[in-house]
Structure formats: C-alpha cells, structure tokens
N, C-alpha and C positions, 0 to 999 in steps of 0.2 A: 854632769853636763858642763858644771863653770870650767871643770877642770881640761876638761877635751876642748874647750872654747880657747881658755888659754895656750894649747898646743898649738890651734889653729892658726892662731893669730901669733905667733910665734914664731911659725914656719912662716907666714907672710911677710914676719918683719926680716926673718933671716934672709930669705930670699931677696928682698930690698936693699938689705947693707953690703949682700953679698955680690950683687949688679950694680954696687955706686951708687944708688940712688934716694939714698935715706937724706944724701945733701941737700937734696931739695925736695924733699917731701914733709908734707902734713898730715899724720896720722891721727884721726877724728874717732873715736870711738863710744860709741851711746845707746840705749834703750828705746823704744820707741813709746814705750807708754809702761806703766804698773801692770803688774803677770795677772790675768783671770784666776782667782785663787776657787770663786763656786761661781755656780752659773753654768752656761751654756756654754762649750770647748773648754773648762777647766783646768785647771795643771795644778804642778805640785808649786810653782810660782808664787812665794810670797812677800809681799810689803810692810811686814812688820817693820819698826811698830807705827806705820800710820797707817789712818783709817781709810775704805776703802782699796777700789780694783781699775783693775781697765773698765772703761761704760762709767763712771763715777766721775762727780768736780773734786774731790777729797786729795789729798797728796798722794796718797796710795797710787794716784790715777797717772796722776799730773808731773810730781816730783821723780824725775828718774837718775842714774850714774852716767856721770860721761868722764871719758879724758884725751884728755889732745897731747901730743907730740908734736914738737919740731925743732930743728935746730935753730931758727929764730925766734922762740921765745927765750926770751933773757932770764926771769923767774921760773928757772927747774923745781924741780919737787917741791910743790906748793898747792897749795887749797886755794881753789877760788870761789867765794860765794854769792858770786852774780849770778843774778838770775837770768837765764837765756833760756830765746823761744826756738822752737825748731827753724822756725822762718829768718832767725839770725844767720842760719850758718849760710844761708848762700849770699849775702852782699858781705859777708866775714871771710870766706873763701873768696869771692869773686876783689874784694881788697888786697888781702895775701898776694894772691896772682896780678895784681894791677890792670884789672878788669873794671871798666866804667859802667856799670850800671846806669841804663840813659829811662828807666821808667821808675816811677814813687811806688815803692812796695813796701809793703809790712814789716819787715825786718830791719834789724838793727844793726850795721857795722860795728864789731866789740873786737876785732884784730887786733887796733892797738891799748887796750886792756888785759886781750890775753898775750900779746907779744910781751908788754911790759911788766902785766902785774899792778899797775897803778890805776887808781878810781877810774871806772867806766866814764867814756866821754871826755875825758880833759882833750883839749886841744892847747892850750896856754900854759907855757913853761913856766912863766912867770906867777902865775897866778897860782899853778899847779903847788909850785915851790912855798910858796910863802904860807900858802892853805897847811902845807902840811908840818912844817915850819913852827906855826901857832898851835895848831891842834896838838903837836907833842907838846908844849909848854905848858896847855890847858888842859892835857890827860892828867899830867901830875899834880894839877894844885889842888888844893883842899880847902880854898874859899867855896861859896854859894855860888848857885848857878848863874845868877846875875852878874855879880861879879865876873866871874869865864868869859859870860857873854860880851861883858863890855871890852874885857879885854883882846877878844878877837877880835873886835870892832873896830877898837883901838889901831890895832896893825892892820886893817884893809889897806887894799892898795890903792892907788890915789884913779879915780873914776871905776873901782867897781862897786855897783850898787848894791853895796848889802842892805839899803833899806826896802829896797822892792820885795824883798823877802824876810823882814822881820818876824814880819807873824808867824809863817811855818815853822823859820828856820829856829824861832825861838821855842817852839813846841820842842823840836825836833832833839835841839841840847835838852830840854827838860829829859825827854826818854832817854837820852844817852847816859845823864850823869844821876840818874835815879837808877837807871836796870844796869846791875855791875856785868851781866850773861852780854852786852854789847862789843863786837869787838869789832877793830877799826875800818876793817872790810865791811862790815855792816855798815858805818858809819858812811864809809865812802859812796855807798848807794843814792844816799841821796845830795849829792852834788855833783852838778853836771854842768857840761859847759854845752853853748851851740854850736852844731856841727861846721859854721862860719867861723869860726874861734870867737863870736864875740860875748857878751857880758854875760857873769856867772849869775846863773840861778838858780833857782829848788824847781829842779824839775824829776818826777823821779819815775823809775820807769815803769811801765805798763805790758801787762799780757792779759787778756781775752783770752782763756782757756777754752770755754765754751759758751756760745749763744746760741741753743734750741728752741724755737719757736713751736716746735711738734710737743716736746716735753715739757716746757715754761723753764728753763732752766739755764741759770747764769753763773758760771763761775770767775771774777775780774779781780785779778791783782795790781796792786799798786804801790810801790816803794815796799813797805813792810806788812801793808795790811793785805787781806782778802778778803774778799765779798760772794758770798753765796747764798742765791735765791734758786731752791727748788732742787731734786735730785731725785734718780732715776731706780726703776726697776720698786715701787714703792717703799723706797728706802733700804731696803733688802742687802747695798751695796756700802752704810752709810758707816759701821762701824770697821773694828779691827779683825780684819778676818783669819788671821792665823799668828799665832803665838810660835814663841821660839821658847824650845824646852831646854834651860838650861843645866839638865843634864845629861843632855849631848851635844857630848865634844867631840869636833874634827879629830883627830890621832896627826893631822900634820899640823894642829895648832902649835904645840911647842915648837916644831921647825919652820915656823912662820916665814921669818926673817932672811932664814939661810933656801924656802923654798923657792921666793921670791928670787932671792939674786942669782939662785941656779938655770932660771928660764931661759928660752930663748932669744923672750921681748930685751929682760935685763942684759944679757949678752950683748946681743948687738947697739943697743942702746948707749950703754957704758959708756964708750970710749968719747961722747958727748958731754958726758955731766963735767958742771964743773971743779965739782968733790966727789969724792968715792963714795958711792951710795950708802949709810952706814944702818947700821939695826936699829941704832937710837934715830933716827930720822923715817925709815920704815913706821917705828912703833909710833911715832908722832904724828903723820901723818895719818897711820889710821886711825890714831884717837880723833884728831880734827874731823878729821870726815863721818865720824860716829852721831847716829841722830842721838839728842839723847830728849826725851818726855818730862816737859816739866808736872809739879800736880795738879792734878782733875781740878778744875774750875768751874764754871758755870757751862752745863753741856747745851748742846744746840739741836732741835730737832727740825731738818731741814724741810722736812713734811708741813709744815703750819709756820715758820718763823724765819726772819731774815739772819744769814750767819755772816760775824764778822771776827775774822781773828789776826792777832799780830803775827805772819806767818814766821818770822825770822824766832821770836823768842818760845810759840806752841808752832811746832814743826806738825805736831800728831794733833793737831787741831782741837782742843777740850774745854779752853775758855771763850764762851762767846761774849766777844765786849757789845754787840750791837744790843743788849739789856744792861748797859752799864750808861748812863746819863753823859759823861763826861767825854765821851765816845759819840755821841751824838752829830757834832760836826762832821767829823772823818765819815760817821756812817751816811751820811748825807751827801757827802762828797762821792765816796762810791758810786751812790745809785747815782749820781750825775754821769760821772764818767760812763758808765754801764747803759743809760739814755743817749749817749753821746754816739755810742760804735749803732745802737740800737736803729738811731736815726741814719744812719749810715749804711748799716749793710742791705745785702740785696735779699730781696724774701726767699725763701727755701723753696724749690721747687719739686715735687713729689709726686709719683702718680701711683703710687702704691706697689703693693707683691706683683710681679707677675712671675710664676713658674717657670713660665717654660721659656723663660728667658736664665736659667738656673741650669748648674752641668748638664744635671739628666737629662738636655735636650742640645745639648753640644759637647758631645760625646766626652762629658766629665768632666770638659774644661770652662773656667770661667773665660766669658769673651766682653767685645765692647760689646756695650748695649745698642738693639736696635742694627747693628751694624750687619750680624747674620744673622740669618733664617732659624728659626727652631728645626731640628732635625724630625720627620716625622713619627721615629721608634723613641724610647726613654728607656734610658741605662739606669742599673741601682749602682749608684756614684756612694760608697763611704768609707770607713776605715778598714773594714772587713768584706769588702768587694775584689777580686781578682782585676788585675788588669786592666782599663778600657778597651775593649774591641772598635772598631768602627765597623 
C-alpha cells in the first residue's frame, strides 16, 4: 500500500511541476493518528516500536510521520524535531500565505522555524545570534556544568533577563550536559522568544493530546516531558502491539537509495535542492529519523498510577520518572498545567447512541446529525453488503 501511496503522490507532484506550479506551492504531507493494529476496524497498520494505537494517549497514538516541501524553506533535507499539533498547521499555512488571522486559536505559527530550520519561536536576530554563538563554545568544553553556566551568562546580552529564568534554565543545562543522547534541536525546544519579539524566556511548548471527561483520561506534553493520567479500552491498548520480525526483509532494501531517487516525487523535486541528493545523505537521514528504544526502566501501569516520561529521550515510553523523587516538581508542574486547560475547556456534551441516526437509516451514508429524518426502511450497511439501493 506505501508503495502505491508513493505513486500517488508522485503523479500529483509531477502533474504540479509539470503546470509551473511547484514555484509556489507547499506540499504538507502527514498521518492523521497511529494505525488500529487490534480492536475494532483493525489493519495490518503498525506503530512499532511504540506503545499503543489509535483510541490510546501512548505515542503509538499520538506521535505520527510528516514532511513538508517547498521552495522556501532554506533547510532542505533535514530532520526537524519540533513538536507540532495538528492545530499548527493552519495559522503556519495561513503565515506562508500572508493570511492575518484576526481570532486567538490554539495553534501555533512554526513557518519561520520550518522555513529556517532555526529554534522554534526566535523572533530576535540578535539574540538568536549570539544564543547560538555561546552554546557552540559551551558544547565543546569539558569544565562542570556550573562553570557552562556562568559562562553563558557571562555573554548575555546587555537587558536580556536571564535571571528571570535561572531556575529552570539551570535544570535544563543539568539534562543537556549529563544525557550525551541530547542533541541541539532538542536543546532548541526550550528557548523561545515572544511572539512581540520581546524578552527571551523558558518557555516551552505545550500540546493537550487529550482531555476525556467520559474516560478520566489525560494525556499533556510539555517541553520534553509527558504526563499521563488514566487510559482507555481497560488498558487493553497500553502496550506494544506488533513487533517487526527482523527476518523479513524488503527485497528493495538493498536498492534503497537508488529507489528513492528513481521516483516521481524525486524527479520533479530535484532540480530545487541545493546539492544533488546523494545516498550518503539518504542513509543519514533515515538513520536520524529512526526511533530507537532505550532500556526498560521503571514501567508504568496507567490503570492505578500517574505516568511521567522524558518523551525526547524514552520515545517508547518504559521509564516512569513520576516514582522517582527528584521528578517530583516537574511532576507537580504537569498536573498544574493539565488543571489549567481543565479549568478552561468547555464540558463535553453527549446524549448517547442513537441508531437510527447511524447509515442503516440514511441509506448507508453518514449524515449531519439531527439535520435529516431517519429513513423509515433500514439497509444492512457493511463490508460485505451489495450496493446501497435507495
């Protein structure tokens, strides 16, 4: 199926370059959630190796592949490891296109992060510059973290506050120069600027995956951690549900490299890069983007106990730090945040099943609700039914 997918989209892209119009297009390409591997509509769709499906807070559910095209991003063939909500793309398109969004919505404008490739949020050149400036001089050195610190500090720029944010920011260098698996896109996460261009802070960013009130069930990220209270289907959905046997192998794995740049996408694309796409850049790439599982930790049974994990360094979710002491603040800080949206949203409103508001009574097709009549006859609507008659 991936492979007739990539035809697809292939012929769309060809069809575009081949009308002119790839100069000014943006091509968005993404998953809409993790595949039903058991359960109810099923497939053969799997999220190895993280845990969980669609219906689930677990990554399996959450974390999906995307990639964007366009001639104005400056950073061709590159990994980006920001995290983006669905709800970003439309004030990031509606930027692109120099579209004003005149109401406060959910979403995030990340345009000029993924035009650039530089930390989400920067709006100050200056500031931009000189952050990253010190941060190469302090990757390299091999004093104590105190040390680092002072010396970033050292070079702030004259009125930006880095004391308003010692505390975190001080945590924050501890993780970086303790866990070597940190790499500088991670890092850039948590530095942001306001969207006024004014003073830099630790601010980092947030998605609400889910808040069910019918289920009790919370899934809230923030900068690197995740917080998960409660999960569905009696946990049924909580672990890894399909393994990858590795021994079966594609037969087009050895012509990997050379499949890729046979396509249609690559074709038309080409003549945009700024280097010739090369096999060693292929193979890099897809190492980058490879999840990899660090070892089993302390596991977390979302049925009875709060889950907190550093989602950047357990991708597959297997240590829970919220049983680790020293975790204690961060995990305190979640259920704040998580109180925060809580006190804020609007309550769910439900009235329950009703049938024959369901195909079998609009001859097979799903309608708006309430909007039409139920038909007085009912059709068997399923995989294995002929036709719709009316």
């Amino acid at each position: 199926m991936v492979s007739k997918l990539d035809e697809s989209v292939g012929r769309i892209i060809h069809s575009l370059g081949k009308a002119s119009r790839l100069d000014n297009s943006i091509v968005l390409f993404y998953s809409d959630n993790g595949g039903p591997t058991v359960g109810t509509f099923n497939n053969t769709g799997s999220n190895w190796p993280l845990r969980g499906q669609k219906f689930s807070p677990w990554e399996g559910a959450v974390r999906v592949p995307a990639a964007i095209w366009s001639p104005l991003l400056k950073k061709k063939s590159s990994i980006s490891e920001q995290p983006i909500y669905v709800g970003d793309f439309l004030p990031t398109l509606a930027a692109a296109a120099n579209i004003k969004i005149k109401h406060k919505i959910d979403g995030v404008n990340v345009w000029p992060h993924l035009m650039s490739g530089k930390p989400f949020g920067w709006t100050s050149k200056d500031k931009e510059t000189e952050l990253f400036e010190t941060f190469e001089d302090i990757w390299n050195l091999t004093s104590d973290m105190n040390d680092q610190y002072k010396y970033l500090k050292a070079h702030k720029t004259e009125g930006w506050p880095l004391n308003n944010l010692e505390p975190d920011f001080l945590h924050s260098l501890n993780e970086i120069w303790n866990l070597t698996s940190y790499t500088k896109d991670q890092y850039n996460h948590l530095m942001t600027v306001e969207p006024d261009g004014g003073s830099l802070q630790h601010k980092e960013p947030e998605i609400l995956h889910m808040m069910d009130e019918i289920w009790n069930l919370t899934s809230y990220m923030r900068g690197q951690y995740k917080y998960i209270l409660g999960t569905t289907i009696d946990g049924q959905y909580d672990g890894v549900l399909s393994q990858r046997n590795p021994n079966v192998i594609d037969p087009r794995d050895g012509k990997y490299e050379q499949t890729i740049k046979s396509t249609l996408t690559s074709k038309a694309l080409g003549k945009y890069d700024d280097k010739k796409l090369s096999n060693e850049l292929i193979r890099k790439l897809r190492s980058k983007s490879e999840i990899v599982c660090p070892n089993s930790g302390t596991p977390c049974d979302a049925l009875s106990e709060e889950c907190l994990y550093n989602i950047w360094l357990d991708p597959c979710e297997q240590n829970n730090l919220a049983r680790h002491p020293k975790y204690a603040k961060i995990l305190n800080e979640m259920r704040q945040g998580v109180e925060f949206f809580r006190s804020t949203a609007v309550p769910p409103k439900t009235g329950g099943i009703k049938p024959e508001y369901g195909p079998s009574r609009h001859n097979c097709l799903w309608s708006n609700y309430l909007e039409e009549a139920p038909t007085d006859y009912i059709l068997q609507c399923d995989y294995g039914s002929p036709p719709c008659q009316t």
